[in-house]
N, C-alpha and C positions, 0 to 999 in steps of 0.2 A: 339406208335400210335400218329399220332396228323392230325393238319387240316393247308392242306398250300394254299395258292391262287397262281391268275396271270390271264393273259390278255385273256389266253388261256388254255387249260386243258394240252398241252403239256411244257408252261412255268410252270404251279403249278409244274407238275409231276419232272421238271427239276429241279424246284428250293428244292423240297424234297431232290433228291436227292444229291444236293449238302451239303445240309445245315445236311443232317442225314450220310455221307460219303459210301451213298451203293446207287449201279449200276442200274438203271431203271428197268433192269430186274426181281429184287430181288428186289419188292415192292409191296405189294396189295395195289391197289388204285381204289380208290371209288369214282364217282364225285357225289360231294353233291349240286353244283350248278351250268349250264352249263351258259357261259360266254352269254352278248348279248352286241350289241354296241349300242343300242338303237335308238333312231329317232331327230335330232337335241337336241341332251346331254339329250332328256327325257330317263331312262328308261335303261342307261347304266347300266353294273355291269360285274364284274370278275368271272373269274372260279374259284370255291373255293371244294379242294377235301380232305378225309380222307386217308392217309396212314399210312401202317404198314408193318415192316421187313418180309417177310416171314420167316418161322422157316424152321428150317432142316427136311429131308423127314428121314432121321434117328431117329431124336429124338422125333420124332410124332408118337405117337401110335398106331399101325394097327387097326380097330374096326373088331372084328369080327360080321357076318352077323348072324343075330338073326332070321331063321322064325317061333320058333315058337310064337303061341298065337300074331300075326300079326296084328289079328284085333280088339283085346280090347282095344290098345295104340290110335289106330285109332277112336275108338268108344270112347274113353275118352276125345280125344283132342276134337272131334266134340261137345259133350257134354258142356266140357269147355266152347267154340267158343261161343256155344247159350247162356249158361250163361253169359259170357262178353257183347254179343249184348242186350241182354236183361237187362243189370247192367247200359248200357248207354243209352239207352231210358228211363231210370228210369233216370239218373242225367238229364238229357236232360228235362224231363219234372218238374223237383222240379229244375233247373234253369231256367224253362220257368216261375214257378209260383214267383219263388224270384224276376223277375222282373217285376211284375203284383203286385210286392206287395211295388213298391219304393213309397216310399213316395213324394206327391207335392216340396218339399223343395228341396228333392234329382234332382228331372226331374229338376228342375228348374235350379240348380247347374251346371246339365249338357247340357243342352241345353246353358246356358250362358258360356261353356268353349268350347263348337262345335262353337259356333259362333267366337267366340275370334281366334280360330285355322281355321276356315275360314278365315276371316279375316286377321291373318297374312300373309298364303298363297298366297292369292289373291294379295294380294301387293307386293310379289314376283312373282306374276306372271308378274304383271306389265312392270317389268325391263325384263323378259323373252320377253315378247311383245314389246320392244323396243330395244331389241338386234334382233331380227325376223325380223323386219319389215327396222330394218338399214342394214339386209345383203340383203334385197329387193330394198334397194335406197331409203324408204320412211321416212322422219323422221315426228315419232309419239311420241305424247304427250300422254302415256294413266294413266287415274286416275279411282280408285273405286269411283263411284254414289252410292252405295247403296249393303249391304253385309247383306244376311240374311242367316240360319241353311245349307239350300242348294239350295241358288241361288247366283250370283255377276253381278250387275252389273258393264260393265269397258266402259267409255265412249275414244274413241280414237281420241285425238288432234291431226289435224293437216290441212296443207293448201291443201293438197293432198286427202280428202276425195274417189274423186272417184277410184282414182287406191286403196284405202284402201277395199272397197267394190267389186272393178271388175265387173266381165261381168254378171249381172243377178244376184251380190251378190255372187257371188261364193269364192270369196278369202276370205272374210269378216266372211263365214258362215266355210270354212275351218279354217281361224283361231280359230275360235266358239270348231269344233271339237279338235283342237290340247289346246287350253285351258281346256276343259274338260279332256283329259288325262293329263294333267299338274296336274291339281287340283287333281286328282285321284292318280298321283303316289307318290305326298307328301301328302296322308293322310287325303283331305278332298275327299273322299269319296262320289260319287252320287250325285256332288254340280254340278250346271247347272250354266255355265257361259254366260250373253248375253252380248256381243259389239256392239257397237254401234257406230258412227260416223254422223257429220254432221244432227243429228235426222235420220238418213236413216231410223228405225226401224219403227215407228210411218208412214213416210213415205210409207216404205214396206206394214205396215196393210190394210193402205186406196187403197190402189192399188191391193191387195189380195180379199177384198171385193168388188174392181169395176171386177177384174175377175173374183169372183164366178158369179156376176148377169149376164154377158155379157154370161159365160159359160152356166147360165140356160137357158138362149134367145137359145143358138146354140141347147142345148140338145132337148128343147121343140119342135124349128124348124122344128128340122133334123128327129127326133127319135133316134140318134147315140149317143154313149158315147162319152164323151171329156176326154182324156188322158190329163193330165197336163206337166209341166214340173217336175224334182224332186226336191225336194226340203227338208228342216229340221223338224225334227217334229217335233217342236214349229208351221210353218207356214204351215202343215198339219193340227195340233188341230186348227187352227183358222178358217180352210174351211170348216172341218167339224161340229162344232160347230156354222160357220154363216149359213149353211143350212140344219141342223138336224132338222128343220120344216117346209121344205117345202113341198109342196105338191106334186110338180113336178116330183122331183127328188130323188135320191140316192148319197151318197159318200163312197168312200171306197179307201184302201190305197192298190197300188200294186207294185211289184217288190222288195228288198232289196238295207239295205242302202251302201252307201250312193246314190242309185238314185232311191231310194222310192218315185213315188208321189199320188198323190191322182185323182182316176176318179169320175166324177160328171156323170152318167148313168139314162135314165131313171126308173123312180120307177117302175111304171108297165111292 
């Protein structure tokens, strides 16, 4: 038995069988991990499978068929099952209390070695965002602003700002999403990256809030709902948070992402 790879599940299986000198045919194989090509080099990986010789139909033991007493084997494994289930909701809850019990010193330890592993990530994301943006045409300068537990800021230099951002923010806010799987498949884990360019963000905010208030003139106006454009939910939490008091109206997010946006309707 062993575990062979390759590009494909038909390259492992071939390379088995050269390397163990028996015929594809006369192989149990197992794929223990289906290959994927992933999304510009995010996320690639090979097929990686288990084989083994099969044995001879001769020298394999016939089992004879057993019925009697059928259902105490059956009533015992069940038995077993619940006790198993039941043996790991116990470790599951005395490792939930082990780490209710870490001590300040410890959290501290480890929040300063999440940030450190943030951090170095991000700085390779870097160089991913400037090999991206060269097969785009655009050449970008991008540097870490500011790296905290699970956020990064990466400010993107360059003389080309607007094709960096696009039409309504859309490329700018795509890169945003392909940065976040970045950071997620090296291991920093639920870390939200923001880019930025030219201040566009700051930008973007004061222009978010000149269209909530314009949106609540329409909704007042009319009676009707205002469907928005969609947009990220970063600049969804901001709509709804500049008019979660007012009197006029309601916000609420519809459709999924990514063309989730947020409708301003009236309240009554």
């Amino acid at each position: 038995m062993g575990r062979f790879t390759g590009e494909t599940v038909e390259q492992a299986v071939a390379s088995a069988s050269k390397k163990l000198g028996v015929a594809t045919e006369k192989l149990n194989v197992k794929v223990l991990q289906q290959p994927r090509h992933g999304f510009l080099g995010i996320g690639r990986r090979e097929a990686i499978i288990q084989v083994e010789v099969k044995k001879d139909s001769k020298s394999a033991p016939v089992k004879k068929d057993v019925k009697k007493n059928t259902n105490k084997p059956k009533q015992k494994r069940s038995q077993n099952k619940r006790q198993e289930n039941h043996q790991q909701k116990q470790n599951q809850h005395h490792e939930q209390d082990k780490d209710t019990q870490v001590d300040p010193a410890e959290m501290k330890r480890r929040h300063e070695q999440n940030v450190k592993h943030v951090e170095k990530v991000s700085h390779e994301l870097t160089k991913y965002l400037k090999d991206v943006f060269a097969e785009l045409g655009i050449p970008v300068e991008p540097s870490v602003t500011e790296v905290r537990s699970h956020e990064v800021k990466i400010d993107l230099q360059s003389e080309q700002s607007g094709r960096i951002i696009g039409h309504h923010g859309r490329r700018i806010n795509a890169m945003e999403q392909l940065s976040n799987a970045f950071m997620n498949y090296h291991g920093a884990e639920k870390t939200m990256v923001i880019l930025d360019t030219a201040n566009y963000r700051q930008r973007r905010e004061e222009s978010l809030r000149q269209l909530a208030e314009h949106s609540v003139m329409e909704v007042v106006s009319t009676g009707q709902a205002v469907f928005l454009d969609p947009m990220p939910a970063r600049e969804r939490k901001l709509l709804h948070q500049e008019l979660q008091d007012n009197d006029h109206v309601k916000t609420y997010s519809h459709g999924r992402e990514p063309y989730r946006s947020v409708v301003i309707a009236p309240k009554n």
